[in-house]
C-alpha positions in Angstrom: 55.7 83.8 -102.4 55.3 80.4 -100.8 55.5 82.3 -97.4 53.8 85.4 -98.0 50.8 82.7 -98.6 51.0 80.7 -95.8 51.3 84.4 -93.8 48.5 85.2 -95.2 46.2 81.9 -94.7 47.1 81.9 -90.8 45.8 85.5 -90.6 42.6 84.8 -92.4 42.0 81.2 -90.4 39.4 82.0 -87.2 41.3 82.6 -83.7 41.3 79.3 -82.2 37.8 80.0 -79.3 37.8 76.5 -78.1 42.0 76.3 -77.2 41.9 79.8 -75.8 39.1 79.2 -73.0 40.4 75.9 -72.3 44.1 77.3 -72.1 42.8 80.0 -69.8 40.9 77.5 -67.8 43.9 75.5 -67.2 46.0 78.6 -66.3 43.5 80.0 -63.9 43.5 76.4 -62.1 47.0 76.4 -61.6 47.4 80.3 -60.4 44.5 79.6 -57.9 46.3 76.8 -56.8 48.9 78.5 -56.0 47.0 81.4 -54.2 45.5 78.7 -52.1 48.8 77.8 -50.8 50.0 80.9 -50.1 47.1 80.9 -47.7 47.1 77.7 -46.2 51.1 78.6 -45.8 50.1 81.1 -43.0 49.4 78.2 -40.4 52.2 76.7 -38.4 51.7 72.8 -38.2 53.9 69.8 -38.3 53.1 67.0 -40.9 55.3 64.8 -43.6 55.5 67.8 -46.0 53.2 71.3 -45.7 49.6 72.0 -46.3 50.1 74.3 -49.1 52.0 72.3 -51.1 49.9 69.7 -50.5 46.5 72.0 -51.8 49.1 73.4 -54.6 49.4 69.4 -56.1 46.0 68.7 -55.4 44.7 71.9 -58.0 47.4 72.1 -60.0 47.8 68.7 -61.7 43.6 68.9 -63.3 45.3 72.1 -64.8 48.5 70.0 -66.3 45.9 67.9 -67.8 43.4 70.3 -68.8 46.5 71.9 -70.6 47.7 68.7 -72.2 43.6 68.5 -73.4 44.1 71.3 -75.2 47.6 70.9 -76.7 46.7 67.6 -78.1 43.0 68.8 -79.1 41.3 66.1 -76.5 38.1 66.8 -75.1 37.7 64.0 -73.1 41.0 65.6 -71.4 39.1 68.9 -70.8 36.4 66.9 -69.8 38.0 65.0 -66.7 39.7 68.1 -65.7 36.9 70.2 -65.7 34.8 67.9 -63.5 37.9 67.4 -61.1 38.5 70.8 -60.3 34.2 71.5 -60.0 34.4 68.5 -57.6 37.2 70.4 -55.6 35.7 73.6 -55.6 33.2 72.2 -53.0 36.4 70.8 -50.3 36.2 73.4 -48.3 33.4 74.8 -45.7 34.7 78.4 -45.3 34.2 78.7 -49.3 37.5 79.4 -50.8 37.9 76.7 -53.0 35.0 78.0 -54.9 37.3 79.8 -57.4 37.9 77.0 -58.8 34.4 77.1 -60.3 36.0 79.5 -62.8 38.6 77.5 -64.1 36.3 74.6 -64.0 33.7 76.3 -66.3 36.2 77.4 -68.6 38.0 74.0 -68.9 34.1 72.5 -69.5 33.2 75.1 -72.3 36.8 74.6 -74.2 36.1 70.9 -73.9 32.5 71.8 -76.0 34.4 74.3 -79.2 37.5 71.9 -79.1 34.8 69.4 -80.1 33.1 71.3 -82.9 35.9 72.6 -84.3 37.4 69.4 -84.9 35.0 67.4 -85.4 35.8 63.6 -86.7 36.1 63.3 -90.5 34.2 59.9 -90.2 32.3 57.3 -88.6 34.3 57.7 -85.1 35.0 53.6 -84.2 32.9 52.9 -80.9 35.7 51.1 -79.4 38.5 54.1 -79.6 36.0 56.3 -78.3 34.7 54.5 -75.4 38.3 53.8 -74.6 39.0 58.0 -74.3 35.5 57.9 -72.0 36.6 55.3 -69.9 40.2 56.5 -69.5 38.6 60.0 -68.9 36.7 59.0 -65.8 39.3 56.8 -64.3 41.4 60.1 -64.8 38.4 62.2 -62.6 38.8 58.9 -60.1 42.4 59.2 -59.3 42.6 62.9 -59.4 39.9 62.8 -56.8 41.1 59.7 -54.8 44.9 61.3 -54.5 43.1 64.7 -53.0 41.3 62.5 -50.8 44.2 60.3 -49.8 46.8 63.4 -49.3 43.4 65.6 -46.9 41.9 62.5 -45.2 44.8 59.8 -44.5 46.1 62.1 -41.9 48.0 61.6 -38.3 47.2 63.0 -34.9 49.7 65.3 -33.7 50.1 68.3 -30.6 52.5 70.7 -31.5 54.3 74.0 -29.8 55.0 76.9 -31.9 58.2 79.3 -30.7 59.0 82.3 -32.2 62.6 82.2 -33.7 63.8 84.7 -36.7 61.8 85.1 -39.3 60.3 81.8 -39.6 58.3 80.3 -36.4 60.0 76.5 -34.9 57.6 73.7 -34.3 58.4 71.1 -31.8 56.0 68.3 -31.6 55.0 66.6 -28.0 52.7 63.7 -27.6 49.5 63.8 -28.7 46.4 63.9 -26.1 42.6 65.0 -26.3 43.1 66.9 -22.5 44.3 70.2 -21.1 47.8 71.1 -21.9 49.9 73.9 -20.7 51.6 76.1 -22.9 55.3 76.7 -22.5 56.4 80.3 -21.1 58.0 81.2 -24.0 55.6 80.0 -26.6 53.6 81.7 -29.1 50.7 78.9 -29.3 49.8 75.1 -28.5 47.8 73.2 -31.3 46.4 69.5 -31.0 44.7 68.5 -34.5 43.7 65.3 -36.1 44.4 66.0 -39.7 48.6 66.9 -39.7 49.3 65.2 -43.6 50.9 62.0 -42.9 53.1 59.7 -44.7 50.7 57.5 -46.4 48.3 60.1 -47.2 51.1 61.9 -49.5 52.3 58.2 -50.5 49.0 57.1 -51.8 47.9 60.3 -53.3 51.7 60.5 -55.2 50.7 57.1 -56.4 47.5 58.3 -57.8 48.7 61.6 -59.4 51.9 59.6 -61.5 48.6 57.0 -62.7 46.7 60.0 -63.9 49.3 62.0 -65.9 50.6 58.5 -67.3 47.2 58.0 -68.6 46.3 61.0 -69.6 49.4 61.4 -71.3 49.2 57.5 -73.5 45.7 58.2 -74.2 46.1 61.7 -75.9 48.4 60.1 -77.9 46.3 57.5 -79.4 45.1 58.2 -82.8 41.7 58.9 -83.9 40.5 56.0 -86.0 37.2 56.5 -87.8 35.5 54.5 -90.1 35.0 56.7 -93.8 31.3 57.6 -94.3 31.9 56.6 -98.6 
């Protein structure tokens, strides 16, 4: 009987609005993330580790915390993910990274109904609070900072592409700013000044573990509020 009631109270509760947008939001980021490294794959280029897996990290990780947000009913979560991925969706001149506006909207808006449904039961203490707001933006900070670090700490390279199999080789030659000619039985020559470099991907790895420590310690923190009696 026990069971058949607590069946019966789950079906009658409202469907959870605020989790569902925010869980699609942080979805959406990470399968657009992944789209945009499918497409930045298509480009032969040297560099410490590829492009697209580089983008993939940069987009992903605001959905691993929108997600967490969600799971552990923190809007400030939502919050900082939702203004990391708007901030990203503007990256890029030719415009692709505006899809990102989706997931950033959606991440925003669950952020909004995860707050009125649970609202606090109490006077919220000003000090726990301001703690999730600062830890929030310092969250936004890093996420942003480790994009930058991986996109704009960056070597110059020159490199030769040659068809072999399935998959194109790379073989990098010195780097110059004049003429070069192109080997006989090469496919293309490419001189660039952004090829990902070492300390790009360092620094940004750095920033990325600092953001889903924090995000993860302060979801876990427990709402203290002061009773209204």
């Amino acid at each position: 009987m026990l069971t058949m009631t607590s069946t019966f109270a789950a079906i009658g509760q409202p469907p959870d609005r605020g989790g569902f947008a925010a869980r699609l939001g942080a979805l959406t980021q990470v399968v657009f993330a992944g789209l945009l490294a499918v497409v930045a794959s298509f480009g032969a280029e040297p560099g410490f580790v590829p492009r697209g897996v580089v983008l993939f990290v940069i987009f992903a990780i605001p959905g691993l915390v929108g997600w967490l947000g969600v799971e552990r009913r923190r809007p400030g979560l939502l919050v900082a993910a939702g203004v990391t991925s708007f901030v990203g969706a503007f990256i890029a001149f030719s415009g692709v990274t505006l899809i990102f506006l989706i997931p950033a909207l959606l991440l925003l808006a669950g952020a909004v109904r995860v707050q009125l449904t649970d609202p606090p039961t109490g006077r919220v203490a000003i000090l726990p609070a301001l703690g999730r707001a600062v830890s929030a933006f310092a969250i936004v900070v890093m996420l942003v900072g480790a994009g930058a670090s991986a996109l704009l700490l960056t070597d110059n390279a020159c490199w030769v592409v040659y068809e072999a199999g399935t998959a194109p080789r790379i073989e990098a030659v010195p780097y110059t700013t004049g003429e070069m000619a192109v080997p006989s039985n090469a496919t293309s020559m490419s001189c660039s000044t952004g090829v990902i470099s070492v300390r790009g991907v360092g620094l940004g790895g750095l920033l990325w573990a600092g953001a889903l420590v924090l995000a993860e310690r302060s979801s876990r923190r427990r709402d203290l509020s002061v009773s209204s009696a």
